[in-house]
C-alpha positions as CSV (number, residue, x, y, z in Angstrom):
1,X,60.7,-60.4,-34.8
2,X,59.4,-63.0,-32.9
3,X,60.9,-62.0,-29.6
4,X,59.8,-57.9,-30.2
5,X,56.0,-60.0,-30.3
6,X,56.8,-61.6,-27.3
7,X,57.5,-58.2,-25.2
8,X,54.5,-56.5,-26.7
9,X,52.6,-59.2,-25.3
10,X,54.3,-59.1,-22.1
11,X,53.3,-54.9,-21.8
12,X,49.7,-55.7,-22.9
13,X,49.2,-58.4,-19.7
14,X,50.6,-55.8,-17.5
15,X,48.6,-53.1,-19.2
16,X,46.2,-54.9,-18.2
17,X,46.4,-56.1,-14.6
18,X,46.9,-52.6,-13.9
19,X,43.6,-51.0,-15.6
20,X,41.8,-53.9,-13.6
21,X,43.4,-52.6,-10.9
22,X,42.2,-49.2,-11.0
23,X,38.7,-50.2,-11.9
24,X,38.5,-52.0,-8.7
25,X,40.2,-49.3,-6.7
26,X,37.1,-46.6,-8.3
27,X,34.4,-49.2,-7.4
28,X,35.2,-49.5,-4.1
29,X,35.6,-45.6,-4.0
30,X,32.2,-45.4,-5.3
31,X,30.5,-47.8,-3.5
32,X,32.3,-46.5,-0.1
33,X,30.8,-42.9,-1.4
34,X,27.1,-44.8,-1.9
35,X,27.7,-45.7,1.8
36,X,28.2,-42.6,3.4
37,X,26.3,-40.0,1.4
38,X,22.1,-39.7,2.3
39,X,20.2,-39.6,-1.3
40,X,18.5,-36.9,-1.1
41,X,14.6,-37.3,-2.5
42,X,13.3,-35.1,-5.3
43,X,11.0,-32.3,-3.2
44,X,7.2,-32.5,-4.3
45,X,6.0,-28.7,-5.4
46,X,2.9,-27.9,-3.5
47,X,0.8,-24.3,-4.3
48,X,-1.1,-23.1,-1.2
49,X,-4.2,-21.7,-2.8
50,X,-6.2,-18.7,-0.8
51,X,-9.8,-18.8,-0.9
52,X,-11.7,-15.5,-0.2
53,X,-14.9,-15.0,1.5
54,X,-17.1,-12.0,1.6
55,X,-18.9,-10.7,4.0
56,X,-22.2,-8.1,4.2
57,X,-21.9,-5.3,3.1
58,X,-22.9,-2.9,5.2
59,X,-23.5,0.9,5.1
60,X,-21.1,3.2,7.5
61,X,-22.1,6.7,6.2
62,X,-24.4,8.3,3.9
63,X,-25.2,12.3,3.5
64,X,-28.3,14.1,2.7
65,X,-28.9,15.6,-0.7
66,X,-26.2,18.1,-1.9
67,X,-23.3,16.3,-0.1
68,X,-21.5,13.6,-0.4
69,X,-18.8,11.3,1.2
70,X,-15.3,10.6,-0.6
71,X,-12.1,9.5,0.1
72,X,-12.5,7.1,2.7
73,X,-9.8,5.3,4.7
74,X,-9.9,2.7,7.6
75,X,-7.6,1.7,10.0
76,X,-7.9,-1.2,13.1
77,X,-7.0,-1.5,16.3
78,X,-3.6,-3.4,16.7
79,X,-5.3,-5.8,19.6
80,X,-8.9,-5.9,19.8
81,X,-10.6,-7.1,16.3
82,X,-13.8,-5.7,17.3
83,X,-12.7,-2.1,16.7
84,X,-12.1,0.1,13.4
85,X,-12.5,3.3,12.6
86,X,-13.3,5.0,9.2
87,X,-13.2,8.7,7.9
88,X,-14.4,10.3,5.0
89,X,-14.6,14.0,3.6
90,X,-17.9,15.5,3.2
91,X,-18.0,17.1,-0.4
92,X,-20.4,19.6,-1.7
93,X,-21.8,18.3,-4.9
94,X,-22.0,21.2,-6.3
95,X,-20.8,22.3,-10.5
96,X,-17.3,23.9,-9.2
97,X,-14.6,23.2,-6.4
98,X,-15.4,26.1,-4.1
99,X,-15.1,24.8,-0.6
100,X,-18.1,25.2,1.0
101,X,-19.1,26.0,5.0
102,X,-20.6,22.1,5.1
103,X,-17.2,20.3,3.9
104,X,-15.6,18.6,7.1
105,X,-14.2,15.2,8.2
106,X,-16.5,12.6,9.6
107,X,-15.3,9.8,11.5
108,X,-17.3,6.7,12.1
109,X,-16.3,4.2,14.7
110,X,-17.2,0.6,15.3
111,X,-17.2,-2.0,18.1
112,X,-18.7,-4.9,16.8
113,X,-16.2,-5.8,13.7
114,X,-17.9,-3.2,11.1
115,X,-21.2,-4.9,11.7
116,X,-22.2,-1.0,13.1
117,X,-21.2,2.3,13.1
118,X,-21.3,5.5,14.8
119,X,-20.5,9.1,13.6
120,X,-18.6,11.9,15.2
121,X,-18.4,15.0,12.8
122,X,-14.9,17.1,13.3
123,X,-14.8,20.5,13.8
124,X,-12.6,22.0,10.6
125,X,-13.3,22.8,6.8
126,X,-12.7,21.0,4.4
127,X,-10.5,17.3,4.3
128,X,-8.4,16.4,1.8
129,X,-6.7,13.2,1.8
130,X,-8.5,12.3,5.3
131,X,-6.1,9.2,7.1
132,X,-6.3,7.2,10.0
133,X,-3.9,5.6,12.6
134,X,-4.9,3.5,15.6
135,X,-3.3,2.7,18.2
136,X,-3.6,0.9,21.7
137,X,-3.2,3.9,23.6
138,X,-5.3,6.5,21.1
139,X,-5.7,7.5,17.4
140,X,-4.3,10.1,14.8
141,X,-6.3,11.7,12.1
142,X,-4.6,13.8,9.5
143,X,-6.3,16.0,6.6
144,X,-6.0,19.1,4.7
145,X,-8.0,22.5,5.7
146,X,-8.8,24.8,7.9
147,X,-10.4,24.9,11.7
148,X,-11.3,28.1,13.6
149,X,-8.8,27.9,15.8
150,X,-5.8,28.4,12.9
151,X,-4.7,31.7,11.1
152,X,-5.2,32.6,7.6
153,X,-2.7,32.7,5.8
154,X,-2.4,34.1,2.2
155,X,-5.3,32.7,0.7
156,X,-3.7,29.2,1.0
157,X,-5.7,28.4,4.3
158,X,-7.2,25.3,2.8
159,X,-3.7,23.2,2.3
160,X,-3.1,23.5,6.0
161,X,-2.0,20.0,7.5
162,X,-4.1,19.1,10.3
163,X,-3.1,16.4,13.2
164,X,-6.4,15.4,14.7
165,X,-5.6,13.5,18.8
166,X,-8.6,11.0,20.3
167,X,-7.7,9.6,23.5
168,X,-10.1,7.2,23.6
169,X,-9.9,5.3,20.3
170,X,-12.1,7.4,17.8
171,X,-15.4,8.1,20.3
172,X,-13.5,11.8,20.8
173,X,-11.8,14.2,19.3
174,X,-9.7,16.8,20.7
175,X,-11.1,20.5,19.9
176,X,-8.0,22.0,18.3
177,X,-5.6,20.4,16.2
178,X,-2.1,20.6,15.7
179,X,-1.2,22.4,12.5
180,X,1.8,20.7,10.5
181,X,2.1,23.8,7.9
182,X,1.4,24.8,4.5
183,X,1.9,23.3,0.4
184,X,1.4,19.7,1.5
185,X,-0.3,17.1,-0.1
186,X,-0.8,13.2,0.1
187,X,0.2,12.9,4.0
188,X,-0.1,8.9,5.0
189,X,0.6,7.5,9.1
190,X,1.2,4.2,10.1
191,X,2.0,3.0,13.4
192,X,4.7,1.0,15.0
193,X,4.7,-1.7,16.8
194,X,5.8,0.3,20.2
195,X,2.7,1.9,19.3
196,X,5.0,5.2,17.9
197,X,3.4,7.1,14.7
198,X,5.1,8.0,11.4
199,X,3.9,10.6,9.3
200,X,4.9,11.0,5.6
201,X,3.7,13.8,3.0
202,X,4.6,15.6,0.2
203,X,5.7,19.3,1.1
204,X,6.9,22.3,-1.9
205,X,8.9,24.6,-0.2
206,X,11.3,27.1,-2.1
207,X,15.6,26.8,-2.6
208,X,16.3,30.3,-0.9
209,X,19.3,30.4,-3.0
210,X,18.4,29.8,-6.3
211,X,14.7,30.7,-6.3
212,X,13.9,27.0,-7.4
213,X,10.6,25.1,-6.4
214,X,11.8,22.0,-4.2
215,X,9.6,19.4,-3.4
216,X,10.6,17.5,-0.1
217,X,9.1,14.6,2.3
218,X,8.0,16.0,5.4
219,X,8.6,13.5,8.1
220,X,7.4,13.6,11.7
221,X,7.1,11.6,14.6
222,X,4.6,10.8,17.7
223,X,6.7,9.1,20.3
224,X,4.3,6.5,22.0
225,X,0.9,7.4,23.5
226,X,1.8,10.9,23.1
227,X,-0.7,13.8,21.2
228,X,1.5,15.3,19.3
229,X,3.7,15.2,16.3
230,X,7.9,15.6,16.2
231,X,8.9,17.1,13.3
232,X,11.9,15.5,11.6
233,X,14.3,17.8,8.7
234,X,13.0,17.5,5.5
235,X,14.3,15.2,2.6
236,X,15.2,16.7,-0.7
237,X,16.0,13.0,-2.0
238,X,16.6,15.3,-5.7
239,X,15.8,18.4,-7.7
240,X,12.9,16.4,-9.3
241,X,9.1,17.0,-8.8
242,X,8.1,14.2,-6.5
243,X,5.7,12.7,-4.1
244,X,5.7,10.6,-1.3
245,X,3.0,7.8,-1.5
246,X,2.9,5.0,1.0
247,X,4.7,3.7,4.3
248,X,5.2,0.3,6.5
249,X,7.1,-0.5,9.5
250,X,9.5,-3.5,9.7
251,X,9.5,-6.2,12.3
252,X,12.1,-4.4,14.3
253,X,10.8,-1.2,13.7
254,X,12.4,0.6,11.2
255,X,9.8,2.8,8.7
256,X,10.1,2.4,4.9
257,X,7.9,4.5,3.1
258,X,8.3,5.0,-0.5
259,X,7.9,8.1,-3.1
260,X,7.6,8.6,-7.1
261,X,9.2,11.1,-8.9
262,X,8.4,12.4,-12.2
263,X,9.0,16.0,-13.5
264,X,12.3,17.4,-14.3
265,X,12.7,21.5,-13.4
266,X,11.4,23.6,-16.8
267,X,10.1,27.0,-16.3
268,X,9.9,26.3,-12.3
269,X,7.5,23.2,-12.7
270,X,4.9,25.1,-14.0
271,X,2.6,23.4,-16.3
272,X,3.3,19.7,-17.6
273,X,6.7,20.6,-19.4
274,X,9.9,18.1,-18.2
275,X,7.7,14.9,-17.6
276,X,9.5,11.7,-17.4
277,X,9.0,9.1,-19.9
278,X,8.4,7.0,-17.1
279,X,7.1,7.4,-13.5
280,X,10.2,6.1,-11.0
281,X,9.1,5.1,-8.0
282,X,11.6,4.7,-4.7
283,X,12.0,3.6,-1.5
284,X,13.5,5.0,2.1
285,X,14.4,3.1,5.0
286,X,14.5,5.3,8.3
287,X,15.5,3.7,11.2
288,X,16.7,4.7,14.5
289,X,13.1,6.9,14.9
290,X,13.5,8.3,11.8
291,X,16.2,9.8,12.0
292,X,19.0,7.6,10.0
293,X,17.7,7.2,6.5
294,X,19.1,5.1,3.9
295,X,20.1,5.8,0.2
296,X,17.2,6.1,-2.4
297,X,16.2,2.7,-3.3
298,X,15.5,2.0,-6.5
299,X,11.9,0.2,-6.8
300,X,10.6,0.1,-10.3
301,X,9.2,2.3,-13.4
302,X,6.3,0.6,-14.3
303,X,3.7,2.2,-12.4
304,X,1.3,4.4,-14.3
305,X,-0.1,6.7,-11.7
306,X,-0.3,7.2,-8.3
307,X,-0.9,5.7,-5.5
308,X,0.9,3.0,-5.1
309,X,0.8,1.1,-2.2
310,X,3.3,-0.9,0.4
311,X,3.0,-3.5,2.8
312,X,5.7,-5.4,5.0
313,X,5.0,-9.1,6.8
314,X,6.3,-8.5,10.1
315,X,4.5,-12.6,10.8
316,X,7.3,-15.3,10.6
317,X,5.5,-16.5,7.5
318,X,7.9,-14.4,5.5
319,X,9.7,-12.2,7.8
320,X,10.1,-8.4,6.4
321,X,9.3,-9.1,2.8
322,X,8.2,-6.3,1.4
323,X,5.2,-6.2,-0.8
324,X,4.8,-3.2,-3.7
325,X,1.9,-2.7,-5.6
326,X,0.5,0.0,-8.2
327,X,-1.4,0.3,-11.6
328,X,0.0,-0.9,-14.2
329,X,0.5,0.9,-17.9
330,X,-3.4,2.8,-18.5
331,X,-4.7,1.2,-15.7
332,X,-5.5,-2.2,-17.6
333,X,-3.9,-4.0,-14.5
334,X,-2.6,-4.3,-11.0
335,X,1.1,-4.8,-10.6
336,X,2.7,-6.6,-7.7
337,X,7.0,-6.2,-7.2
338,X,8.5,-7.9,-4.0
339,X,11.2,-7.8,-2.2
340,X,12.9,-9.9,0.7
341,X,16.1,-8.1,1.6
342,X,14.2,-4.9,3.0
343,X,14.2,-2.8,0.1
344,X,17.7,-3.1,-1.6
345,X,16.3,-5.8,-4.1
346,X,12.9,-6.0,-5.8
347,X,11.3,-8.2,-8.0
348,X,10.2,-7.7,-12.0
349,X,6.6,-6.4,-11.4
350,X,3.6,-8.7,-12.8
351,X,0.6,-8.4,-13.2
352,X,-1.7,-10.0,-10.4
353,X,-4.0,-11.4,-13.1
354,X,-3.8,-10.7,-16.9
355,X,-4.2,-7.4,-18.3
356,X,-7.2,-6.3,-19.6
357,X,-7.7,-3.7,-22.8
358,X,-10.3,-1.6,-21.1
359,X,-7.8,1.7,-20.2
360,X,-8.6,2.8,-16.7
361,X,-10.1,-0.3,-15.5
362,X,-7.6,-1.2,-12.6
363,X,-6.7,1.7,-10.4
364,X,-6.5,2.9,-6.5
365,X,-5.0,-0.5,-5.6
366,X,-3.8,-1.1,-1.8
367,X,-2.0,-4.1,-0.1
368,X,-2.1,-5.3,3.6
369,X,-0.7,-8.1,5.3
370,X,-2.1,-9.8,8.3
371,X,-0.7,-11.2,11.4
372,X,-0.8,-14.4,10.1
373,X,1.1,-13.4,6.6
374,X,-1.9,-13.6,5.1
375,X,-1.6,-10.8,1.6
376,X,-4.7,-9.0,0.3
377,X,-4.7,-6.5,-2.5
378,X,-7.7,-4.9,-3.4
379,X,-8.7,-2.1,-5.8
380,X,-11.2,-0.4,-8.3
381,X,-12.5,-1.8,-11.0
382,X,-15.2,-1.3,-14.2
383,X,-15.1,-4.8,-16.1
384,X,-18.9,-5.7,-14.9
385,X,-19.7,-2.1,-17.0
386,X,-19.5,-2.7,-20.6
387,X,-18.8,1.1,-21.0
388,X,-16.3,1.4,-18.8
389,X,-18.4,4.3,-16.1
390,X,-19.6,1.9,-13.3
391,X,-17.2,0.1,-11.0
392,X,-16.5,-1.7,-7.7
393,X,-13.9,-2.8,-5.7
394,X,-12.5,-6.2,-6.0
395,X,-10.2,-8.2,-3.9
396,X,-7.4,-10.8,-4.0
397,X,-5.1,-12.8,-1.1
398,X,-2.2,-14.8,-1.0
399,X,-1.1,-17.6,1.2
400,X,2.5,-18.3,-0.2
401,X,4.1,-14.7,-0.1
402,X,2.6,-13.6,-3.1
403,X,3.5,-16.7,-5.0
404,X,-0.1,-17.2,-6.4
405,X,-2.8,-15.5,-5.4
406,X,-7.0,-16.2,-5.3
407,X,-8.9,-15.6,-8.2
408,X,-10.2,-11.8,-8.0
409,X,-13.7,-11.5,-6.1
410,X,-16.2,-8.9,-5.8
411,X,-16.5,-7.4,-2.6
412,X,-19.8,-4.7,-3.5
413,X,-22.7,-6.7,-4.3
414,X,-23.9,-4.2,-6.4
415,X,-22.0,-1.4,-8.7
416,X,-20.9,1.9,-8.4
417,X,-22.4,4.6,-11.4
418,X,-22.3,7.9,-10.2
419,X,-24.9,10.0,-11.1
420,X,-23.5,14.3,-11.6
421,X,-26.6,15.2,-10.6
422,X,-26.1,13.8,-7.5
423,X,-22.4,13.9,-7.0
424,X,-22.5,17.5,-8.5
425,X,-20.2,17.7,-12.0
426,X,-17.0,18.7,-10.4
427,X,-16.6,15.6,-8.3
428,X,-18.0,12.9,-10.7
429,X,-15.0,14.6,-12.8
430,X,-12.2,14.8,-10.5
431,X,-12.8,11.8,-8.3
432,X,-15.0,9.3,-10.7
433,X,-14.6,6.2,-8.3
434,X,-15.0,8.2,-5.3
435,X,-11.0,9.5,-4.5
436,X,-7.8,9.0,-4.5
437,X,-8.0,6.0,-2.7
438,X,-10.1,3.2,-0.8
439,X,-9.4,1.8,2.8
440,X,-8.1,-1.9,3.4
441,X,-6.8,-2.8,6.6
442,X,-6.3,-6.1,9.0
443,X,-8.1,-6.3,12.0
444,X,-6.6,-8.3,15.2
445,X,-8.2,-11.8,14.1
446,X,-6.7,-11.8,10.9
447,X,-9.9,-10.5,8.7
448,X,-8.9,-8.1,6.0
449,X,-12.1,-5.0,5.9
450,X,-12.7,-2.6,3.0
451,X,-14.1,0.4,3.1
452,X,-14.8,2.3,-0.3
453,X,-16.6,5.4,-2.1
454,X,-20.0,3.5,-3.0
455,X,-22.3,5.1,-5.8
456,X,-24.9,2.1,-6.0
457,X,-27.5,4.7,-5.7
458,X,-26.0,7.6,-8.0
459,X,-24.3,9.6,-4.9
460,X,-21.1,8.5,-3.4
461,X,-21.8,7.0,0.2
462,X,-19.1,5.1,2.2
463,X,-19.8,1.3,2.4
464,X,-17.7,-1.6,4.4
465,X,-17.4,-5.2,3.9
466,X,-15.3,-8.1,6.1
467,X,-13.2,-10.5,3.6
468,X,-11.9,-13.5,5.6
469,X,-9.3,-15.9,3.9
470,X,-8.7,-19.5,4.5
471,X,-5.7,-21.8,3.0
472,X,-5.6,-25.2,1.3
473,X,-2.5,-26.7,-0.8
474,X,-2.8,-28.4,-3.8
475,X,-0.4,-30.8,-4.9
């Protein structure tokens, strides 16, 4: 017994000389590991904050009694800050939606930064959904009616797409425009950086074999300082009622413009039957001058209405990402989705600051991106009304690539209540804050200027203001 002891002993000292041993052996691993690998220091979290600074607001176009000015947009030249142009449709305020002989487009340009303006009225009747492109060799204005110069046609003379040329940035207008055809509706340009223009719009046409209403996206082209538009085949993306609603252009060129479809087919589209639960809203890439498009992709369902609004960062601040914004459920916010793959990913959409319960507060939002990166998003909105009539447009920017954003600032410095009498009871119905949409645009120097239906006086009138935005980071 003794001896078996003895043994057991023996296998416990080697036991453990050997488990010292391989402690060493790790140590010196470990401390050889210490030696060669960098620690690597815990990175501080810092928040760029964007603060917002209003300028004057300035008047760029009122109308006498029995008229009024609606649906204005704006749009900057790509090189020279001091020069913008605006349009907006002069409405009859009258009870009904007749068109009347005094409806046309005016466009008011500017060469000192929006400080002033000049007017230059366009030959035509009528001009829905009025928009504006500038370039550095000319400008494009598109709208909806009729011109002398054009044919009747069935009645439907009034939906006629017209392409407006200036050659001289906005202080002309060619006589006669180029007509882009019948049934369209929402058309939107945007130019490239080669100084090429895209146009998008909504266009029904109908399926010659089965007698069905399709609704495509017109596409067309003006190759570089040239007056006049390509047409590109339609897209028939599906068998849904859609529309197309907003466009950008990518760093390298290629145009992404976006669409929302909503109705399924029952009884031909006619009346409201076959709405979607949910709004879907999609995006196109078309590169290659539009001519090589990409699959449908997939953007989001959580925008209540229309319009939404797109905006790329072509700055090396965030290269190509993608900014989405729209109205969120009744209009109680502003939603913001992102995405930095061009399109094939977005983010969940938030809202850009917490929802409020008023319904219809938040609508007609738009987002632009300077040269600088610089975001700005900027809409309608009633919450200085406690009823919910009167409104004004209010703006936020980001300096992180929509990370955080400013807190929302009031660019009107008074509010908007318009008055039927003065508006006349048709338009006070069908475009209570003044359209469809407001302007917002980046000029050259990196200022972000607004331009928006203004009812400060009862009748709408088109107004202007210059926001500038400067960074600071918080730690």
């Amino acid at each position: 017994m003794f001896g078996n002891v003895m043994i057991s002993l023996r296998y416990a000292l080697r036991l453990r000389v050997c488990l010292s041993i391989v402690f060493v052996m790790l140590a010196g691993t470990a401390t050889a590991q210490q030696a060669t690998t960098p620690q690597v220091a815990t990175p501080k979290v810092t928040t760029q904050q964007a603060h917002v600074k209003v300028g004057e607001n300035v008047l760029v176009g009122r109308e006498p009694q029995g008229t009024v000015l609606i649906e204005p947009h704006v749009a900057a030249h790509p090189t020279d800050p001091r020069r913008l142009l605006a349009v907006g449709w002069v409405h009859g305020a009258g009870e009904t939606n007749e068109t009347t002989d005094a409806e046309h487009c005016a466009v008011f340009s500017s060469s000192d930064g929006g400080a002033s303006w000049s007017r230059e009225d366009v030959p035509g009747k009528s001009c829905l959904d009025p928009w504006l492109t500038f370039t550095a060799k000319g400008a494009l204005l598109t709208a909806m009616g009729s011109h002398p110069s054009l044919p009747e046609k069935e009645g439907h003379n009034q939906n006629q797409l017209m392409a407006y040329y200036s050659p001289d940035g906005g202080d002309s207008w060619i006589d006669v425009p180029q007509p882009l055809g019948l049934s369209h509706d929402g058309p939107r340009s945007i130019a490239s950086g080669d100084g090429a223009i895209y146009l998008v719009s909504s266009q029904a046409t109908r399926d010659t074999e089965s007698q069905s209403r399709r609704f495509g996206i017109f596409l067309a082209r003006a190759a570089p300082g040239r007056a006049y538009l390509d047409t590109l085949p339609r897209i028939f993306p599906s068998n849904l009622n859609l529309q197309p609603d907003a466009l950008t252009v990518l760093s390298d060129g290629t145009l992404v413009f976006t669409y929302q479809d909503f109705q399924r087919n029952v009884n031909n589209f006619i009346g409201r039957g076959g709405r979607l639960e949910r709004r879907r809203t999609w995006a196109i890439r078309a590169s290659e001058r539009g001519t090589r498009l990409s699959i449908p992709l997939f953007i989001t369902e959580s925008c209540f209405d229309r319009p939404t609004s797109i905006a790329a960062d072509t700055s090396k601040a965030f290269p190509d990402r993608l900014y989405q914004v729209c109205s969120g459920a009744d209009q109680k916010s502003v939603l913001l989705t992102i995405s930095s793959n061009r399109g094939e990913e977005w983010t969940e959409p938030k809202p850009i600051e917490p929802p409020t319960t008023k319904e219809g507060a938040r609508a007609l939002s738009q987002v632009v991106v300077n040269g600088q990166g610089t975001v700005a998003v900027a809409w309608m909105d009633r919450r200085d009304d406690p009823t919910g009539r009167c409104y004004a447009p209010y703006v936020v920017a980001s300096v992180d690539g929509g990370q955080t954003f400013s807190n929302p600032v009031r660019v009107a410095n008074a509010v908007s209540c318009p008055d039927a009498a003065k508006t006349g009871a048709f338009v006070a119905r069908r475009w209570a804050m003044g359209g469809d949409y407001l302007g917002l645009t980046a000029g050259a120097d990196g200022r972000f200027h607004l331009v928006w239906s203004d009812a400060r006086d009862g009748a709408f009138q088109i107004w202007t203001a210059a926001v500038s935005v400067q960074s600071g980071t918080e730690k």
